[in-house]
N, C-alpha and C positions, 0 to 999 in steps of 0.2 A: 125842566130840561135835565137829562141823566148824563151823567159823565165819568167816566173812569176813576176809579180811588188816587189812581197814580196823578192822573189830572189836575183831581179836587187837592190833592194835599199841597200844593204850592198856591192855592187861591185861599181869600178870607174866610168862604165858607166851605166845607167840604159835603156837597151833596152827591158823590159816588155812594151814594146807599140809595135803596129803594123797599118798595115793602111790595108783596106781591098780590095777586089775587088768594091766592090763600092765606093769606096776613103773615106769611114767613118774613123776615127782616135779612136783606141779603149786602153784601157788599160786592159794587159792580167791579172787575176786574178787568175785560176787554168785552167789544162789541163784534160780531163777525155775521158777516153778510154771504148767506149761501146763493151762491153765482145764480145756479141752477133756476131756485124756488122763488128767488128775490125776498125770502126772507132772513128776517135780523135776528141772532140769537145774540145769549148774553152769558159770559162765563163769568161764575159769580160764588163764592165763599157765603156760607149761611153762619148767619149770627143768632148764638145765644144772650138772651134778655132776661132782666129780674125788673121785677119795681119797682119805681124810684123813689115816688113820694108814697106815704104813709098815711091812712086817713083816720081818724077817730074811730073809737070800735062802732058799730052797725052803721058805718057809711061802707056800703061794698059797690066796688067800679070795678066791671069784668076788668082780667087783664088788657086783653085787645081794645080797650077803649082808653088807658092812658096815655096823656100825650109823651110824655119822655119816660124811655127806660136805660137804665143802666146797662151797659155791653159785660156780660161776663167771660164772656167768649168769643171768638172768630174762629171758624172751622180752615180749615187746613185744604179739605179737599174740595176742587174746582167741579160747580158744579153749571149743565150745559141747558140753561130755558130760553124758551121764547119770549121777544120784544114785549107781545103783546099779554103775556101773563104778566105784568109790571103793573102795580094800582097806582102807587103814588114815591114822588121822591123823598126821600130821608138828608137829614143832614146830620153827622156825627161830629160834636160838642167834645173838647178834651181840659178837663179842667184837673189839676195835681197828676196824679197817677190814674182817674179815672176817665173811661170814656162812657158817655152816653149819649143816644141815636133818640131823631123827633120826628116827627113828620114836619114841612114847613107848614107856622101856623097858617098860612092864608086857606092851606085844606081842610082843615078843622071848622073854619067858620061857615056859618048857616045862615043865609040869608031870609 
């Protein structure tokens, strides 16, 4: 379920994030329902991401396939997709002065 950042930040988990079909990592900011089309768009801030964990030299894991990366940034300017460009929901982690964004594991696993 996706929910607003403003939402998420008074709840235990804050899943106002999401990751999209192009594997961009966004934070949701409002939902808006065009009357007309009856489609959902979503005004949303694109997050920059680094690596979080470190692996041994010649273990290499594409970036896009770790599970938690570090927030270095959160963009400024709102930007306007559609519902269904959304792949999967994020939840952003704030531990000391840092933030870092995961996918919830139950998406990860492989049956």
């Amino acid at each position: 379920m996706y929910v607003t950042s403003n939402l998420a930040r008074n709840k235990r988990f804050d899943n106002g994030c999401a990751i999209t079909a192009d594997s961009k990592i966004i934070v949701i900011k409002k939902f808006i329902l065009d009357q007309t089309s009856q489609k959902v768009f979503v005004f949303c801030n694109e997050v920059s991401t680094q690596v979080f964990l470190r692996f041994p030299q010649g273990i290499i894991i594409p970036p896009n396939d770790h599970c938690m990366k570090q927030i270095t940034y959160i963009g400024r300017r709102l930007g306007l997709i559609s519902v269904q460009s959304l792949k999967s929901v994020c939840t952003i982690t704030k531990q000391n002065d840092k933030m870092y964004v995961s996918e919830f594991p139950n998406v990860n696993n492989v049956f």
